[in-house]
C-alpha positions in Angstrom: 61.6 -60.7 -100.1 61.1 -57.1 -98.3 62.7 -56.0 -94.6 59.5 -55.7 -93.1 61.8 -54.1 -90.4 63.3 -51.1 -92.7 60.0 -49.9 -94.2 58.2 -49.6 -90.7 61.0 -48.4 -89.0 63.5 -46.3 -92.2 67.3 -44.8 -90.5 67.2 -41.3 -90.2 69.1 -39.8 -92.7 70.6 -36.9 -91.0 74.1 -38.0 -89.3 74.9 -41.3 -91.5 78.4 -41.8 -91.6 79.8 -38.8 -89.5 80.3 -37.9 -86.3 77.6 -36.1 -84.3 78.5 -33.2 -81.9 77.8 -34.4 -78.1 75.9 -31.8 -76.2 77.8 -30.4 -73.3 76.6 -30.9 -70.1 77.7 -30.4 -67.1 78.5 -33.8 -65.4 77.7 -34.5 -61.5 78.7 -36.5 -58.8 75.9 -39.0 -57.7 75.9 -36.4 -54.7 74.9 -33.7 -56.8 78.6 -32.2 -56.8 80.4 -31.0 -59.7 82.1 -34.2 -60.7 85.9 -34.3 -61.0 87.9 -34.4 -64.5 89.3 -37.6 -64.9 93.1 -38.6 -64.3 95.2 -38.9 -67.4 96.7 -42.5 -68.1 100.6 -42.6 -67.2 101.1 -44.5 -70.6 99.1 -42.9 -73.3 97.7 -39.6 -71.5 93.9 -40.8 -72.4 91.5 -40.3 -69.7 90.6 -42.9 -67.2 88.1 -43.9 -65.4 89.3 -42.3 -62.0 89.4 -39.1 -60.6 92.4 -36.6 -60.9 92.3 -37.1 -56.9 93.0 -40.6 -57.2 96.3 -41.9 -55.2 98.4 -43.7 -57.2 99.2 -45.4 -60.9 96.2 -44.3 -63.3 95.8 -46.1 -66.4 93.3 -46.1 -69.2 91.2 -49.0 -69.7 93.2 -50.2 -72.5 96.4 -49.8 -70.7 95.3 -51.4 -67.7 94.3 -54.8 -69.4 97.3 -54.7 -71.7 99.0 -54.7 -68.3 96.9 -57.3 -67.2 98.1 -59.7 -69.5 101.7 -58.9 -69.4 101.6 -59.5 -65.8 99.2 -62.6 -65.8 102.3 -64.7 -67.9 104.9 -63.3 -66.2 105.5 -67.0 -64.7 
C-alpha cells in the first residue's frame, strides 16, 4: 500500500535534520514602535515573555510553571 500523501505532496529536501537560520527582522510593537528586548528570567537568564521595562520578578515560562507547582502543594 502507497502514501498517496508523500507522492503528491514529497518533503523538501533542503534543511532535513538541521537547524535553519531565522531571518532577522526587525520586531514591532502592535503600535508600530520598535518593540522592547525581553527581560531575562531571574532563575535561568532565558528570555521571557515580558519587557525589560517590566516591574518586578521575571521568569521564563518554564520557570514560572515550575513555580507554579511548587507553590500550588505548598499546603
Amino acid at each position: 500500500m502507497s502514501n498517496v500523501y508523500d507522492s503528491e505532496h514529497p518533503a523538501p529536501l533542503q534543511g532535513r535534520g538541521e537547524l535553519r537560520a531565522q531571518p532577522t527582522t526587525t520586531r514591532t510593537s502592535p503600535t508600530g514602535l520598535p518593540a522592547e528586548r525581553p527581560a531575562e528570567c531571574v532563575l535561568c537568564q532565558k528570555p521571557t515573555e515580558y519587557p525589560e521595562s517590566y516591574k518586578g520578578i521575571t521568569l521564563c515560562p518554564v520557570c514560572e510553571w515550575q513555580e507554579a507547582q511548587r507553590t500550588a502543594c505548598s499546603g
